[in-house]
Structures are given as C-alpha cells and as structure tokens.
C-alpha positions in Angstrom: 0.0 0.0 0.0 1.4 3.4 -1.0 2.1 6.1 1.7 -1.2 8.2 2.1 -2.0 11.5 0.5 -2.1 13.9 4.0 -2.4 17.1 2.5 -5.5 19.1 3.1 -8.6 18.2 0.7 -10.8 21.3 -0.1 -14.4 21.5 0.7 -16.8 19.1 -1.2 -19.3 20.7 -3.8 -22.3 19.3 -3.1 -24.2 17.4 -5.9 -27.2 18.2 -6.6 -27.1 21.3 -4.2 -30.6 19.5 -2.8 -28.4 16.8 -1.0 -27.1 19.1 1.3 -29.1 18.7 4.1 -30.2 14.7 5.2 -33.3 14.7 4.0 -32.0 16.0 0.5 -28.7 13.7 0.7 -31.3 10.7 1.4 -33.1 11.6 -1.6 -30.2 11.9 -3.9 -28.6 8.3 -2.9 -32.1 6.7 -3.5 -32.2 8.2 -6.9 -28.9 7.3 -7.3 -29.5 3.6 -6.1 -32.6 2.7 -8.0 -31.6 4.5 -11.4 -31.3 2.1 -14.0 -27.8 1.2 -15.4 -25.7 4.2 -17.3 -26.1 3.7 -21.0 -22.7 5.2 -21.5 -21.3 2.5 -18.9 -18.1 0.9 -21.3 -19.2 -2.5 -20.4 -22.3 -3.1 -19.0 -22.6 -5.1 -15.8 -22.7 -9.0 -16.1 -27.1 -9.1 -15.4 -28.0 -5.8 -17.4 -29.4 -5.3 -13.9 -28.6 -1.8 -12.0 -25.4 -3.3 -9.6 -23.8 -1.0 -7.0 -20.9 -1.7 -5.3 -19.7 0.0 -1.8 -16.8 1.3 -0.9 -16.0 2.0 2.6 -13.3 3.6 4.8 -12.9 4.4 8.2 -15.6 7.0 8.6 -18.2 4.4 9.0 -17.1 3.1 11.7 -16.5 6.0 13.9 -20.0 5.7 15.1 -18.9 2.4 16.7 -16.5 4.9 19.3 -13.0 4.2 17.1 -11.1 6.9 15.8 -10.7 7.5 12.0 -7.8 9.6 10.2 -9.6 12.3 8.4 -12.2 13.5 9.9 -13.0 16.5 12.7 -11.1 14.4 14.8 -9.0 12.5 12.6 -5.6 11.5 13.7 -4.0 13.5 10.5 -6.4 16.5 11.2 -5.4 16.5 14.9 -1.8 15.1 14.6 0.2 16.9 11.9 3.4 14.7 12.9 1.8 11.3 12.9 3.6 8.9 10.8 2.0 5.3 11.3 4.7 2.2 11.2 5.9 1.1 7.1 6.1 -2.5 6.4 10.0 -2.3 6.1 10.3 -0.9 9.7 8.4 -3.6 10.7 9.9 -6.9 9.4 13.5 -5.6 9.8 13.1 -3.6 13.6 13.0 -5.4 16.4 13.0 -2.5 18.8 10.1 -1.1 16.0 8.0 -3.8 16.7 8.4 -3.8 20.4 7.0 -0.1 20.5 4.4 -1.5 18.2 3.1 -4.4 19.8 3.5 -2.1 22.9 1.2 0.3 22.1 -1.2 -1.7 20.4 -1.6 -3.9 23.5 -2.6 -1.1 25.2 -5.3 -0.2 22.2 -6.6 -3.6 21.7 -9.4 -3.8 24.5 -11.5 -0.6 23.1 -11.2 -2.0 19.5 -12.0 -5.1 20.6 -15.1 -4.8 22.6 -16.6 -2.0 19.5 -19.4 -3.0 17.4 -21.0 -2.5 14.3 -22.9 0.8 14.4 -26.7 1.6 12.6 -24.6 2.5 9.4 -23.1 -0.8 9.2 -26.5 -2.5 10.0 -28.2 -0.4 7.0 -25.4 -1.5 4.5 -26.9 -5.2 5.1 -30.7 -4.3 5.2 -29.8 -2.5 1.8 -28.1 -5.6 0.3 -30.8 -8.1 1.2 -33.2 -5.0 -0.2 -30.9 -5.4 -3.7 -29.6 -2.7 -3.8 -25.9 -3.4 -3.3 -24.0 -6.2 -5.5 -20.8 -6.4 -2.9 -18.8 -4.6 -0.2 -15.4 -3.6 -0.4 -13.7 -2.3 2.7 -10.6 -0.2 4.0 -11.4 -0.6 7.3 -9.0 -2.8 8.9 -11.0 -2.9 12.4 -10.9 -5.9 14.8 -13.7 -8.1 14.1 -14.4 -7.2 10.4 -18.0 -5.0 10.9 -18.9 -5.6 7.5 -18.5 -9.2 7.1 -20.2 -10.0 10.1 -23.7 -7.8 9.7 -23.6 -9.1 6.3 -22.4 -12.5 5.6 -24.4 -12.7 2.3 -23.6 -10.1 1.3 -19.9 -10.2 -0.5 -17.3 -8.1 1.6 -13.7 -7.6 0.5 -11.2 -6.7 3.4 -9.1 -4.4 1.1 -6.4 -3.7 3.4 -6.4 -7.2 5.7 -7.9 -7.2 9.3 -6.7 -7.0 12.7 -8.6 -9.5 14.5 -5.7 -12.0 13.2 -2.0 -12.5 12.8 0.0 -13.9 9.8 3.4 -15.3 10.5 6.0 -13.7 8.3 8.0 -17.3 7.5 5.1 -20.0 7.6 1.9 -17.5 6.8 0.1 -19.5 9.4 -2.6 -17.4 11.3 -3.3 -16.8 15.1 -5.8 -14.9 16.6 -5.5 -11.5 17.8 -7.5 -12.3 21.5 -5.0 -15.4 21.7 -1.7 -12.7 21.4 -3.2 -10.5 23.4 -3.5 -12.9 26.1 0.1 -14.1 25.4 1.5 -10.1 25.4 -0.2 -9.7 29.1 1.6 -13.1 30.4 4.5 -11.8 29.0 4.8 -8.4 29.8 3.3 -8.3 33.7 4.6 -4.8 34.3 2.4 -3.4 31.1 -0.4 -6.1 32.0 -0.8 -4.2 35.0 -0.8 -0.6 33.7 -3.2 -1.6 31.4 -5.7 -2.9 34.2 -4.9 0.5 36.5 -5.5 2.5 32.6 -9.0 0.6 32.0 -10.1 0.4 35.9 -9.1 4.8 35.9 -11.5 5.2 32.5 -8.4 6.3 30.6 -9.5 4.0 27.6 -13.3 4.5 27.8 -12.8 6.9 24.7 -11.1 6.6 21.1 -11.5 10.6 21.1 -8.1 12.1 21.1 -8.9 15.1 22.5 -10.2 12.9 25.5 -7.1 11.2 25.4 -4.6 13.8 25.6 -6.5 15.0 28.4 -5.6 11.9 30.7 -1.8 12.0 28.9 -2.4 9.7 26.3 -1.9 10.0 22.4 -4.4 7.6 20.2 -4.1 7.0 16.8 -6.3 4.4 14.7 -6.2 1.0 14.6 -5.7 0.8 18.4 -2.3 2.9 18.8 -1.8 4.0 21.8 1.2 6.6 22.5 2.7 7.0 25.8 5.0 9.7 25.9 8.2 8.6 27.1 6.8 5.4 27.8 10.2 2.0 28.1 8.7 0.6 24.8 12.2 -1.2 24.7 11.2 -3.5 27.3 8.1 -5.0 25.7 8.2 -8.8 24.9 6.2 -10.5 22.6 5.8 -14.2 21.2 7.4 -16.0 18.2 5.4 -17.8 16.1 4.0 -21.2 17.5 4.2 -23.2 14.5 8.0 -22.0 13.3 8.7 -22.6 17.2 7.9 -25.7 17.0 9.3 -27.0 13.5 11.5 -24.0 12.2 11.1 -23.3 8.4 13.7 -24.0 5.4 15.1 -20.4 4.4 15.3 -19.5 0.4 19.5 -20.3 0.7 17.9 -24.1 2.2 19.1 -23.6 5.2 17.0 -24.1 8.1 15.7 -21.2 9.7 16.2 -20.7 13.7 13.9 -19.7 16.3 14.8 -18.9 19.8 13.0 -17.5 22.6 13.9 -16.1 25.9 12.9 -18.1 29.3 9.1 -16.9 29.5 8.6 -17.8 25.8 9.7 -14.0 24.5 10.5 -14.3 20.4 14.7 -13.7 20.1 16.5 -11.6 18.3 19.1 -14.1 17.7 16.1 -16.0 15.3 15.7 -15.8 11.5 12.2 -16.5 11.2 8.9 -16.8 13.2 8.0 -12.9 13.8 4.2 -12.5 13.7 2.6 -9.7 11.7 -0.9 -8.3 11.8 -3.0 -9.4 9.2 -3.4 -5.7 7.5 -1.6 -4.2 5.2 0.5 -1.9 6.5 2.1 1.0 4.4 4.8 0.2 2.1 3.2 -3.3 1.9 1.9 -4.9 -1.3 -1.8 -6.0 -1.1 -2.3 -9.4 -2.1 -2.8 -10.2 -5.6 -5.5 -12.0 -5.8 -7.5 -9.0 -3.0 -6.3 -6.9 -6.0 -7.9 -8.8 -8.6 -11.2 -9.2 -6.4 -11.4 -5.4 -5.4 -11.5 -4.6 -9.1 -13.4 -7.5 -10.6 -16.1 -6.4 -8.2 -16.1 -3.0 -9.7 -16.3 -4.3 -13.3 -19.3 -6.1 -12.8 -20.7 -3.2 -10.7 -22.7 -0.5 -13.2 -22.4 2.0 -10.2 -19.5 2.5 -7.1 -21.0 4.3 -4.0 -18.1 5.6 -1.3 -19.0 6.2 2.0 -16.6 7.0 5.1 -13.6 7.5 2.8 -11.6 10.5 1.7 -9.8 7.6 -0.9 -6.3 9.3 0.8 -4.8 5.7 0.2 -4.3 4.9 -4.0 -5.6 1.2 -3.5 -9.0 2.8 -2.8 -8.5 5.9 -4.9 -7.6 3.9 -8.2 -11.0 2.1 -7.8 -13.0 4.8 -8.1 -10.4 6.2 -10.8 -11.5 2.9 -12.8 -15.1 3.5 -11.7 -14.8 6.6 -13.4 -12.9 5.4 -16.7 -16.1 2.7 -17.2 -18.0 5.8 -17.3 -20.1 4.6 -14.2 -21.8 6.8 -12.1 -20.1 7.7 -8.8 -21.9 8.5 -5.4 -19.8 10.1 -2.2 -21.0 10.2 1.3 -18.5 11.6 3.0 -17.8 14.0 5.9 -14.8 16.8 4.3 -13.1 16.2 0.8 -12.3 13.3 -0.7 -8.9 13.1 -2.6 -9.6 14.2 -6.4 -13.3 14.0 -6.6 -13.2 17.0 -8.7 -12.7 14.4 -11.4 -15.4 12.2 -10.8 -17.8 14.7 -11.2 -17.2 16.5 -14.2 -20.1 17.1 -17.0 -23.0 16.5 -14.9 -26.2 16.8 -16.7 -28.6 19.4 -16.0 -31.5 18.1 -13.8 -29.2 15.7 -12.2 -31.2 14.5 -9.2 -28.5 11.8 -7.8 -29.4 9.1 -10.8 -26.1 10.3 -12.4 -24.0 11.0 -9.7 -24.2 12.8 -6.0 -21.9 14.4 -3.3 -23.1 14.7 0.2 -21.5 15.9 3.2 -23.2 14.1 5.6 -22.3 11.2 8.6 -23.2 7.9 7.4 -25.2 6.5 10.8 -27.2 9.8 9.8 -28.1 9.2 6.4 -28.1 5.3 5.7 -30.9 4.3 8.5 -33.5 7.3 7.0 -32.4 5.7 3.2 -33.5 2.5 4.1 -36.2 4.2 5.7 -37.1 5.4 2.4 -36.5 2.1 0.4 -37.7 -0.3 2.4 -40.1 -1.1 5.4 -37.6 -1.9 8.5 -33.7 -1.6 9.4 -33.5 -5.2 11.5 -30.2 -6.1 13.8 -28.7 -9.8 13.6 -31.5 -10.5 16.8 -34.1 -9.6 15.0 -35.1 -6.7 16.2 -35.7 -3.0 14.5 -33.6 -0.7 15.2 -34.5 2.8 15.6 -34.7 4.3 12.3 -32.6 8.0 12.0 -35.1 10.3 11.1 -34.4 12.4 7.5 -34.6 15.6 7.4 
C-alpha cells in the first residue's frame, strides 16, 4: 500500500445542491440507487441489472466509538506529525515492533469490545433490499464490521484485518485475542498498567482530544502513544508453528527460532515474527485481494463511497477505474475526498442523484432514514428494529 496522501482536501461541492441537508442527501442516494444502469457505462454489468458496489473507509465506523484519520477528529487532522509504522520498519526492527506491539496492546481492548454501528447495519438491510452487489472495505477494524452484519452479502477486506496474525516465514494465522492474552503473560509490568489504565477510565474513549487529556496520544487502529513510555522493554511471542518446526530459508538452510525463558520471540532468530493481518504502508496488497477489489467493480454499473476521503491509492484507483467505465459515482463523505473534482465532471442538467451525487453528511445519519425510504424496517442480527434516523 502506498504512503497516504495527508495534504489538506478542499471542501466538497455538493451534488445536486438539494443533498445538502439529510433529508435531501437521502433523496439523492435513492435516486442514485434505484436508477437504472448508465447507458454510456463501457461495459455493462454481467445481469444488465442496475449493480452497486460500496466502498468503505474508516468513517463508517467512527459511530462504533474508534477513531478514524480524516475526519473532525482524525488523527492526520489532529496530529500533523503522525507517521503510522511502514512495512520495512516492521519486518527488519525489532526494537520497532516492540514499541508496536507495545502500544497496540494497550489499544486492543477498546477495538476489541466496538461493534457494528446503525450504518453498518443499513449496509446489510440495503443488500438483502438489492440494492448493493458487494462490499469492499478499507477498514481494517478488529472483528471485520462488514462481514459480520452481512455475511451474504460479499465483503472484501481491502487492506487485511486485525482481529488475526500472519506469520512472516510460515503465513500461518493466530488470533489476535489469543496474542493479546500471550502479550499480558509476558509483559506483567504493562499487563498491569493496562488494568490500573481501563479500571481509571483512561480508555473509555477513542476521542483524542479525550485522550490527551488523561496523557495519552491515540491514533487508529488501536495505537496508543505513551510519551516517554520503556517501549524497549516489551516482549512479545514468536510464532508457534515455526517454534515448533523452524522453516527452510530461500539459501535451504534451516531457519532458527529462539526464545527467551518466559517464551519471548529472540533476536538471535531468523524467522517466526508474527505480523498483523493488515496491510501496512509500504506493503503490497495481495494479488488475488487486487484482482477481487477490481473485478467487483467491473461487474458493478455503479461504485458508491462512503466513510472515505480515498487518501490511500488502492481505494483511490478504484474509483479512478469506476470513473474510466463511465459509471456513475456517489460520495458520502464527511470533508473532501482526494480528487473528486474528477469524478464529477459534466453532470447533466436536472441531475437528481441518478447520475452522480456528493453529500456531506455522517453515514449512521443518512443510511438508517435511506432505508427508511426504500424499504419497510432496518433489522439487527436479533431480530429486532432498530431505531430508524429520522431524514430531514
């Protein structure tokens, strides 16, 4: 994944200048959903059928209490300095991934107790209405919000997930809650900070401004900065399954893995360091996620973005090929979104949303009145309706 664009992103126009208040917007991205197919769409999608497909980012989810980059509160609106870990820093820095694993043991319990929000259950009550083909997501969050609401409906995890851990040598996976537990036994000192943090309410909020209040920095994807903080004396495992049988190395030699007395992975070892399963920056994504992410936007005739300022170019050059198929593009985001200038050029006159929209607009505020307005009830995975937002 390439390093993301953090310059400042100009104001949205709003398109049509109807959408910019919710009941408007709500009105614009139900023209925009139940238009039929663009008749100047390249290649048409594989049904003839009108087929969106939904991009998200992090902006959906900040509903659910994480913190996103972008936005009001964004870390790169907040944090002009903050430069998140590269791939290459990672795999070749031990002391780099001790401050890493460091600080995202201290950010994993908030991420891991969050849930889907309303906007999240509206994405599924809007695929089971037809109205979107498939999912594809940025959002690297813990338990994959997307996947589970919807499991019908297809979700790509563009960037990976972090409720799992790859192994760098074998590419065997092992679950996040299972290394957390492992960090804690490891690291009593932090384990206990980490209870007196939680017990004090110094992690009841992903707000940073919250945060810095009680002396802690937060960035997303549970990074939590302590100033000053001994991140040199964090320990955390090897792999199990190069522990046990160590792999063959690409000269065929056999790699080593050695740990300390509590289990702690070595620096003396050649192989067994465990990765999160996202794809960190400076990181390729993997080929056949490439090859989904924009098969699913050939067969789409429409691409709707919501939550995303498309700041990374793996989500950018989607809507870039969106845009080259002549398909109609919808935003839904709250501030710019990185060249949407572009994607909304020669707009016919009348233009209700059926060719295109830009709204300005949080997504748990919008979606729940939208299927509101397409459909009878928004339901949650019990079974129960969930209070509908009211438009407008």
């Amino acid at each position: 994944m390439r390093i993301p664009y953090t310059g400042s992103l100009p104001p949205p126009t709003i398109i049509p200048r109807s959408a910019n208040t919710p009941t408007g917007a709500i009105s614009a991205i139900a023209n925009f959903l139940t238009a039929p197919p663009s008749p100047h769409l390249k290649v048409n999608s594989q049904d003839g059928e009108a087929q969106t497909v939904l991009l998200t980012g992090a902006g959906i989810s900040v509903a659910s209490g994480l913190a996103d980059y972008r936005g009001t509160n964004g870390t790169y609106t907040l944090n002009k300095t903050y430069r998140p870990i590269y791939f290459n820093e990672f795999t070749s820095n031990h002391e780099a991934r001790k401050r890493y694993w460091a600080r995202s043991f201290l950010g994993w319990t908030n991420l891991h107790r969050a849930r889907p929000n309303i906007a999240h259950w509206a994405v599924k009550s809007l695929g089971e209405m037809g109205w979107l083909r498939s999912v594809i997501t940025q959002s690297a969050y813990v338990d994959s919000f997307h996947p589970n609401c919807h499991p019908d409906l297809a979700t790509i995890e563009l960037h990976g997930y972090l409720r799992a851990l790859v192994c760098l040598s074998c590419r065997n996976h092992l679950s996040r809650a299972s290394f957390q537990t492992s960090l804690s036994n490891l690291n009593p000192t932090w384990a206990a900070f980490l209870e007196e943090m939680l017990e004090a309410g110094a992690l009841d909020t992903e707000n940073p401004e919250e945060r810095r209040a009680k002396g802690l920095k937060t960035n997303p994807d549970g990074d939590v900065d302590l100033p000053d903080a001994p991140y040199s004396t964090f320990r955390y495992p090897a792999c199990p399954t190069c522990l046990a049988n160590p792999p063959m190395l690409a000269d065929g030699t056999r790699a080593r893995v050695t740990v300390d007395h509590d289990g702690a992975w070595s620096s003396t070892s050649t192989a067994g360091v465990l990765k999160p399963a996202v794809v960190m920056f400076g990181e390729s994504i993997a080929a056949d996620i490439k090859t989904a992410a924009e098969e699913a936007v050939d067969s789409a005739s429409r691409i709707l973005v919501i939550g995303s300022s498309l700041a990374t170019y793996s989500a950018w050059r989607l809507v870039k090929k969106a845009r080259e198929r002549n398909m109609p593009i919808g935003v839904l985001n709250l501030g710019g979104v990185r060249g949407e200038d572009g994607f909304f050029v020669d707009m016919k006159s009348g233009n209700r949303g059926e060719d295109g929209f830009r709204c300005s607009q949080s997504a748990d505020e919008i979606l729940p009145g939208l299927v509101d307005r397409l459909g009878p009830t928004l339901a949650n995975t019990e079974g129960s309706k969930v209070e509908n937002v009211e438009a407008g």
